[in-house]
Biopython code that builds the backbone (N, CA, C, O; Angstrom):
import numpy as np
from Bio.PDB.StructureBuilder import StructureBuilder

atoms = [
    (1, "UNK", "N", (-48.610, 54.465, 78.550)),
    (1, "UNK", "CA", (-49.168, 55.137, 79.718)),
    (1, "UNK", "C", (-50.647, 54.774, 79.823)),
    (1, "UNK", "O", (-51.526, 54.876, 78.968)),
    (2, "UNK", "N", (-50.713, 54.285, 81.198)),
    (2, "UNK", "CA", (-52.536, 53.587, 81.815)),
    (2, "UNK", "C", (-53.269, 54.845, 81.886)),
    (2, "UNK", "O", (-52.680, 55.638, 82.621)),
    (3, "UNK", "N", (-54.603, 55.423, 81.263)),
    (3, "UNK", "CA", (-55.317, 56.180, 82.337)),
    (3, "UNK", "C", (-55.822, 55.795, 83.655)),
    (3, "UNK", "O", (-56.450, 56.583, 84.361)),
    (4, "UNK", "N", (-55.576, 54.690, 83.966)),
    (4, "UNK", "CA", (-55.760, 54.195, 85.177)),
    (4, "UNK", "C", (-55.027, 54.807, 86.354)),
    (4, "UNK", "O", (-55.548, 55.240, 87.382)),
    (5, "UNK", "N", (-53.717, 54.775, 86.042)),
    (5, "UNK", "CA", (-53.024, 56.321, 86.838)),
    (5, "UNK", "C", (-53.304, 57.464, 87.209)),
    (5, "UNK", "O", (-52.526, 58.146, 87.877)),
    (6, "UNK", "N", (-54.721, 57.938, 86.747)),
    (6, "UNK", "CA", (-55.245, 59.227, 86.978)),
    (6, "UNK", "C", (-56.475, 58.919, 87.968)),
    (6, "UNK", "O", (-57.150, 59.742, 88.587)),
    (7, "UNK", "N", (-56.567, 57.798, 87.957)),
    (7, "UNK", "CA", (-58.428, 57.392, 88.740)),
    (7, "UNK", "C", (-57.800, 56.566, 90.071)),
    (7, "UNK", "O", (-57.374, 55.430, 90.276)),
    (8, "UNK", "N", (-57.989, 57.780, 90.842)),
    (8, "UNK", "CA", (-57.705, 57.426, 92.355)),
    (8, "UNK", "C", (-58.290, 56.014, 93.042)),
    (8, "UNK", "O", (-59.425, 55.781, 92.626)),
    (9, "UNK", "N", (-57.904, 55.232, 93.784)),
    (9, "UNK", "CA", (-58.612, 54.344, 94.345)),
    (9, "UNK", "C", (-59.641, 54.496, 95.510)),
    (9, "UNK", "O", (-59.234, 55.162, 96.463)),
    (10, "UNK", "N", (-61.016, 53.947, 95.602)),
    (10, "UNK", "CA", (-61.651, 54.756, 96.380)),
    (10, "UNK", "C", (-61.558, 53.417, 97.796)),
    (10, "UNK", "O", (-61.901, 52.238, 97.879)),
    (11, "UNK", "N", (-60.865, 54.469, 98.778)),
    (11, "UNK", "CA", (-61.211, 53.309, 100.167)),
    (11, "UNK", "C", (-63.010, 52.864, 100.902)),
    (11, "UNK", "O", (-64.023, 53.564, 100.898)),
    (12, "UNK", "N", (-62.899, 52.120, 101.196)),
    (12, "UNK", "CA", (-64.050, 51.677, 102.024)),
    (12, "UNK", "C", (-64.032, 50.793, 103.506)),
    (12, "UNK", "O", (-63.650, 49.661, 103.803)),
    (13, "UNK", "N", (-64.893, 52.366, 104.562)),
    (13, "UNK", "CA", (-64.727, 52.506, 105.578)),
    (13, "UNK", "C", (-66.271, 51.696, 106.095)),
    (13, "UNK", "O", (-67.348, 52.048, 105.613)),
    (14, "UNK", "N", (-66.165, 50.657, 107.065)),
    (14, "UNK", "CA", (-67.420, 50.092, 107.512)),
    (14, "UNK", "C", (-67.583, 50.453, 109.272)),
    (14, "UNK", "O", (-66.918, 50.220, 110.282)),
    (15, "UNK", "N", (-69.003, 51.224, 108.911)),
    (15, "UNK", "CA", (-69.529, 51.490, 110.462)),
    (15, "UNK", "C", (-69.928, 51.405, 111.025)),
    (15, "UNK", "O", (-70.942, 51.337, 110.331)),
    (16, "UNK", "N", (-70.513, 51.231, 112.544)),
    (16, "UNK", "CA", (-71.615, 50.574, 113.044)),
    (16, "UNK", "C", (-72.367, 51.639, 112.487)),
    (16, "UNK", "O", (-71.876, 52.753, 112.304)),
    (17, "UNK", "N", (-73.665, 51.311, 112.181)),
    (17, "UNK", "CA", (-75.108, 51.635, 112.108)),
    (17, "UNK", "C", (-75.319, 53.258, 112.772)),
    (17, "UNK", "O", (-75.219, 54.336, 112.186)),
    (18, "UNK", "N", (-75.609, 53.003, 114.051)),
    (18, "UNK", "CA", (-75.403, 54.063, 114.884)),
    (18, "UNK", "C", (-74.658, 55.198, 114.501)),
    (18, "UNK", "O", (-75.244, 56.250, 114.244)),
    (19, "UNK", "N", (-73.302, 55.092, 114.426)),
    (19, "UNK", "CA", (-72.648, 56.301, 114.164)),
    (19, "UNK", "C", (-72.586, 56.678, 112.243)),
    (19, "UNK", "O", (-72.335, 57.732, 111.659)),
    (20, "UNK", "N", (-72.873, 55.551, 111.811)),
    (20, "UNK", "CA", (-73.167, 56.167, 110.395)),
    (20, "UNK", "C", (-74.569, 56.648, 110.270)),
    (20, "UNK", "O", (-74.962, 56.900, 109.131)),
    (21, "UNK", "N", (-75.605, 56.857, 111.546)),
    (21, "UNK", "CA", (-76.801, 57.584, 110.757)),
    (21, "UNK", "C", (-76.498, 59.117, 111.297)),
    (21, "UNK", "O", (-76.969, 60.061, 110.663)),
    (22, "UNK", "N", (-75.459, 59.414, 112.843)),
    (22, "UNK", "CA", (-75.365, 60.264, 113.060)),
    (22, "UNK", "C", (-74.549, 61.456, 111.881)),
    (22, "UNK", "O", (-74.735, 62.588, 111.433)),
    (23, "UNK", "N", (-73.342, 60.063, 111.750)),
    (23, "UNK", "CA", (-72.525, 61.025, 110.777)),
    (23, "UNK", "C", (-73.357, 61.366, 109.588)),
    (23, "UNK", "O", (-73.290, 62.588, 109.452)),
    (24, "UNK", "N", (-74.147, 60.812, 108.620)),
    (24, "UNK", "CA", (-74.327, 61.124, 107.441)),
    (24, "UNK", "C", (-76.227, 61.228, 107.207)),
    (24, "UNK", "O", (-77.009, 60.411, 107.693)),
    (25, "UNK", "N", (-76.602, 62.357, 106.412)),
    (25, "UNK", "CA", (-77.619, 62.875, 106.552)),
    (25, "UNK", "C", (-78.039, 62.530, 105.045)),
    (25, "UNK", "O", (-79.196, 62.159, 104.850)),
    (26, "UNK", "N", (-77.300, 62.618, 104.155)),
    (26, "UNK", "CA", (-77.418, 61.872, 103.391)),
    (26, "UNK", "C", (-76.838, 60.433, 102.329)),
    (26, "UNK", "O", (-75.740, 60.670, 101.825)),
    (27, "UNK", "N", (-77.169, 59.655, 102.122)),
    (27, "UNK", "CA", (-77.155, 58.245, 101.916)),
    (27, "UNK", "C", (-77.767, 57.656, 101.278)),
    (27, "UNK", "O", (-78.922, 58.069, 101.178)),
    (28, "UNK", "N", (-77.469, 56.595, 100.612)),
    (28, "UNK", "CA", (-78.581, 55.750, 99.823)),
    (28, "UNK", "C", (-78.271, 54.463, 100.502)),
    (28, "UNK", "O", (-77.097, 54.293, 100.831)),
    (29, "UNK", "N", (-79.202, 53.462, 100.782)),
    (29, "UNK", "CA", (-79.926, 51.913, 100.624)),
    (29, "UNK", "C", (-79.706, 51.100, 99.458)),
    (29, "UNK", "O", (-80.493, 51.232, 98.521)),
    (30, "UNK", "N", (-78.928, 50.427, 99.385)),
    (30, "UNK", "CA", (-78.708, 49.577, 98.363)),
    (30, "UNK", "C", (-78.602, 48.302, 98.940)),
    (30, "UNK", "O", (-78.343, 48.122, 100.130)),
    (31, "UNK", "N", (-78.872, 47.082, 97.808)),
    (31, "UNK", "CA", (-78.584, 45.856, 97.908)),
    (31, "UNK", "C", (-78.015, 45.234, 97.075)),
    (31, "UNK", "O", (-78.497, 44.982, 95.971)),
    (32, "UNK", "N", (-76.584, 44.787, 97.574)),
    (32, "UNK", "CA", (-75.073, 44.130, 97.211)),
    (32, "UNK", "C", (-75.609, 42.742, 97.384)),
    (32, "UNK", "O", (-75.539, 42.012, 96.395)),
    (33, "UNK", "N", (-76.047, 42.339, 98.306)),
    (33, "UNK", "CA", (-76.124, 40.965, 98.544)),
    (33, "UNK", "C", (-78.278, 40.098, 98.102)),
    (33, "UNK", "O", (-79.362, 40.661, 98.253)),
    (34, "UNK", "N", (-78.034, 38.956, 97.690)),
    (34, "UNK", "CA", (-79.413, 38.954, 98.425)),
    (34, "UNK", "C", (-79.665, 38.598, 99.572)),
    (34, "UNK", "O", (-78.867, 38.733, 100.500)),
    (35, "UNK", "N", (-81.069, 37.977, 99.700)),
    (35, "UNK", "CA", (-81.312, 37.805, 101.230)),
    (35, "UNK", "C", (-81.696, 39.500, 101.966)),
    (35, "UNK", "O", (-81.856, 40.576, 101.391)),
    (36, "UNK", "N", (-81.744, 39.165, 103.366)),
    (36, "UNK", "CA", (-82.453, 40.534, 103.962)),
    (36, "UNK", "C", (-81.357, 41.540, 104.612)),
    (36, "UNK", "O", (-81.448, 42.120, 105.694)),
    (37, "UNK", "N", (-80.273, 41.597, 103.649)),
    (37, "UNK", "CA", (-78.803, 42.751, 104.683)),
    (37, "UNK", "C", (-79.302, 43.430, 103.484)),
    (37, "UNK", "O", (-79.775, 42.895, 102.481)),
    (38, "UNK", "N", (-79.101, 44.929, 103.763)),
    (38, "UNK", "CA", (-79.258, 45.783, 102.464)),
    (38, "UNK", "C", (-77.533, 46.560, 103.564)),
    (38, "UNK", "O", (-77.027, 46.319, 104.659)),
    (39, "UNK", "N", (-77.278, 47.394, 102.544)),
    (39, "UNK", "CA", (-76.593, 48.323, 102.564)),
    (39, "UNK", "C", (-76.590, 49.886, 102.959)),
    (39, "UNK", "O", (-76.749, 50.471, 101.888)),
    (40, "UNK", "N", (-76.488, 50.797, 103.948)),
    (40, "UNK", "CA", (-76.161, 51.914, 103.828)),
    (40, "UNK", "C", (-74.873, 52.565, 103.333)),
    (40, "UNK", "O", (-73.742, 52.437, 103.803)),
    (41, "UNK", "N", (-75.271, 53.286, 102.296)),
    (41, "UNK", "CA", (-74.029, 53.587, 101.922)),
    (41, "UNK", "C", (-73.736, 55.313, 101.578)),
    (41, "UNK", "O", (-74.394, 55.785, 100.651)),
    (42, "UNK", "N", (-72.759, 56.234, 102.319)),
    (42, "UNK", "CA", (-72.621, 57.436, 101.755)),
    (42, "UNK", "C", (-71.143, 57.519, 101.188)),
    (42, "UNK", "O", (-70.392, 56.604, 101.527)),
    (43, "UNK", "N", (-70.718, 58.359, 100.489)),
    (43, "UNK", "CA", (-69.111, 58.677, 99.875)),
    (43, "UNK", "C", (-69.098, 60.369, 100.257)),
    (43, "UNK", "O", (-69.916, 61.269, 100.072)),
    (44, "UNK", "N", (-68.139, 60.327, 100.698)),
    (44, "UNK", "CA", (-67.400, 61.737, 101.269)),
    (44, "UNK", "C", (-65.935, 61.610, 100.802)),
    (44, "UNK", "O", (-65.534, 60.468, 101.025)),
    (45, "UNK", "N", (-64.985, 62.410, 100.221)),
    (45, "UNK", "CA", (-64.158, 62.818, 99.947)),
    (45, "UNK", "C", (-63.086, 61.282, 99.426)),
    (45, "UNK", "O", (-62.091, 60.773, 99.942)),
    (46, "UNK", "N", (-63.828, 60.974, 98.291)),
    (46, "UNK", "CA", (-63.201, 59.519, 97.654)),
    (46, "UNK", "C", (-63.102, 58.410, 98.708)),
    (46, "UNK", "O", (-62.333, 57.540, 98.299)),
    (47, "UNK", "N", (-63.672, 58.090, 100.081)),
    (47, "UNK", "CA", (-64.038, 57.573, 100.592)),
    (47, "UNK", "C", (-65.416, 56.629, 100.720)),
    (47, "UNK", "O", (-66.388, 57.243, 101.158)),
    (48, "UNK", "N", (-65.576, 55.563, 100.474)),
    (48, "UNK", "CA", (-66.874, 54.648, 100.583)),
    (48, "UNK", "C", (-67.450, 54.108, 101.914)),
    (48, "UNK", "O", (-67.220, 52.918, 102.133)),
    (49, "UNK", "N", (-68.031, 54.667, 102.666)),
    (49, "UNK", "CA", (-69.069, 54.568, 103.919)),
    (49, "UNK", "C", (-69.750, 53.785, 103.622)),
    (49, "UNK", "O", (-70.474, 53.770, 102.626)),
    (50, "UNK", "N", (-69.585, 52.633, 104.814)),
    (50, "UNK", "CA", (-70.899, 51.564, 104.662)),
    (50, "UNK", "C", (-71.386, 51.039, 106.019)),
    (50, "UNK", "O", (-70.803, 50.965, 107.101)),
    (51, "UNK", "N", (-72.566, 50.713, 105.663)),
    (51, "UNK", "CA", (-73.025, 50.290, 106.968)),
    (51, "UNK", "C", (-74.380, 48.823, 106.795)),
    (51, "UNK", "O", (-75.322, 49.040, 106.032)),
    (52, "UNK", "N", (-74.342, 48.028, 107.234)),
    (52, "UNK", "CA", (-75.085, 46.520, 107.067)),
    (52, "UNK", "C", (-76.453, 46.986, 107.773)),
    (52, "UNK", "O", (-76.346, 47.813, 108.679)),
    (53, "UNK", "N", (-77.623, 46.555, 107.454)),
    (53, "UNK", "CA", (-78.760, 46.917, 108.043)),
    (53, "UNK", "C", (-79.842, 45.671, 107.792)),
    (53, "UNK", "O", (-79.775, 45.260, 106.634)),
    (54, "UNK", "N", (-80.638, 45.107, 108.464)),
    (54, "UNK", "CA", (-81.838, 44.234, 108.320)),
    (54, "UNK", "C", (-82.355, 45.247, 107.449)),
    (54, "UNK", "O", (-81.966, 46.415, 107.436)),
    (55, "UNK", "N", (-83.601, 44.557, 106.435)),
    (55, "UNK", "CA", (-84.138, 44.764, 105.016)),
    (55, "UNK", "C", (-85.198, 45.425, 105.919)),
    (55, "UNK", "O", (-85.544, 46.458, 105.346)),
    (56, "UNK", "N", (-86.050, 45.240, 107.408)),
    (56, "UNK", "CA", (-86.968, 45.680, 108.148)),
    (56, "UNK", "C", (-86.575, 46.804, 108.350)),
    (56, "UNK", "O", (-87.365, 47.677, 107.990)),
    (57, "UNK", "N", (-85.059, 47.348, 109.073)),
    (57, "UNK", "CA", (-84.807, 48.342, 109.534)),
    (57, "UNK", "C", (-84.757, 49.347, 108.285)),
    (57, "UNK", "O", (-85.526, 50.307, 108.337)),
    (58, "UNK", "N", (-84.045, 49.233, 107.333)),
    (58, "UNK", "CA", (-84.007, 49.968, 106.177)),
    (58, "UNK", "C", (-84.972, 50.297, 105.432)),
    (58, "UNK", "O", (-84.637, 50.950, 104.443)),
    (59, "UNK", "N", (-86.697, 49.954, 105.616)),
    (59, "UNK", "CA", (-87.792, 50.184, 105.339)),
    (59, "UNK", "C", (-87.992, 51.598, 105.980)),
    (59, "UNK", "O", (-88.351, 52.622, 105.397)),
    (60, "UNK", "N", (-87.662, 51.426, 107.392)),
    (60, "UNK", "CA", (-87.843, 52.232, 108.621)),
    (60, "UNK", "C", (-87.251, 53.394, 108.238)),
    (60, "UNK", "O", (-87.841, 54.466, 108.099)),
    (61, "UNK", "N", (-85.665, 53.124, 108.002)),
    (61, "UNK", "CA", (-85.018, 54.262, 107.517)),
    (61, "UNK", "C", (-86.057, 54.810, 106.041)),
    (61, "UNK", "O", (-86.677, 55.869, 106.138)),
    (62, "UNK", "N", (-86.116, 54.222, 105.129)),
    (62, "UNK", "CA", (-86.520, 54.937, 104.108)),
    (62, "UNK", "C", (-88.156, 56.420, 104.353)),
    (62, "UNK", "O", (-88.501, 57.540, 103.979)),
    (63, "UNK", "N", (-88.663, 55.045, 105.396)),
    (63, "UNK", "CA", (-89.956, 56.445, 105.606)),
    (63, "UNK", "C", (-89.255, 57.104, 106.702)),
    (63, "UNK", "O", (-89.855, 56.744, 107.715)),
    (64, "UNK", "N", (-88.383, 57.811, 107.003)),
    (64, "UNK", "CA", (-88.020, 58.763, 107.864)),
    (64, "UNK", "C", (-87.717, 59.548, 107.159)),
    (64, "UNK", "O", (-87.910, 60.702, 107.540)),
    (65, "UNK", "N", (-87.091, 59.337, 105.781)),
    (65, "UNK", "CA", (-86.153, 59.759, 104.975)),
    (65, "UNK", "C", (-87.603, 60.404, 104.437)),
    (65, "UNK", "O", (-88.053, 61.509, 104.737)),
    (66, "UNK", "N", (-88.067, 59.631, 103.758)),
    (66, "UNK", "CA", (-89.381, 60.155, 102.948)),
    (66, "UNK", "C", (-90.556, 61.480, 103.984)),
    (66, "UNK", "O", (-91.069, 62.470, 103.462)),
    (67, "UNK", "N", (-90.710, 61.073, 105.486)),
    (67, "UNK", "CA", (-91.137, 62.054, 106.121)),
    (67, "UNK", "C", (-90.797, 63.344, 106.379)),
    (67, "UNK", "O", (-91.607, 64.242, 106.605)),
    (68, "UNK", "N", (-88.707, 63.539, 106.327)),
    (68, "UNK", "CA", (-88.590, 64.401, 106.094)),
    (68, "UNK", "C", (-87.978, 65.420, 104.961)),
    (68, "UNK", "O", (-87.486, 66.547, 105.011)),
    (69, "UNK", "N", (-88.262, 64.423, 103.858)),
    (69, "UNK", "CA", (-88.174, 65.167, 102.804)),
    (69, "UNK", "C", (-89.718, 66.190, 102.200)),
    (69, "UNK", "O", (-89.634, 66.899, 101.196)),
]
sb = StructureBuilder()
sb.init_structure("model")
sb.init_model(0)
sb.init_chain("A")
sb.init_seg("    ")
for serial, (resi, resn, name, xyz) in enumerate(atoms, 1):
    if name == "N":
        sb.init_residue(resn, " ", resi, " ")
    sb.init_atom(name, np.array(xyz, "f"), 0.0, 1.0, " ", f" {name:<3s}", serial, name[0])
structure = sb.get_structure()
C-alpha cells in the first residue's frame, strides 16, 4: 500500500489576469520561468490558481499589495 493514495492531486486552473485579481485578495508572485513572466498564484480548496504577468506589472502589483498592507 502507496501513501500516495492519501495525497490528493492538486488541479491547476489558469486565468486571465483581470479576473484573478478580482477573485483573489490574497496571492503570491512567483517565478517558474526565467525571463520577465512571473507568476500569480493563489490555492483555494486543493485547487492551483494561476495567472502570467509582465515582471513590470507584478512590481506594480507588489506596491499595492505593500500600500495596503
Amino acid at each position: 500500500m502507496s501513501i500516495d493514495q492519501f495525497n490528493p492531486k492538486m488541479r491547476e486552473v489558469r486565468l486571465d489576469t483581470e479576473v484573478f485579481e478580482e477573485r483573489f485578495a490574497e496571492y503570491d508572485i512567483i517565478s517558474e520561468f526565467t525571463g520577465i513572466i512571473l507568476t500569480l498564484v493563489a490555492i483555494e480548496d486543493n485547487v492551483r490558481y494561476t495567472s502570467f504577468v509582465t515582471k513590470s506589472y507584478a512590481e506594480v502589483l507588489r506596491k499595492q499589495k505593500e500600500v495596503i498592507a
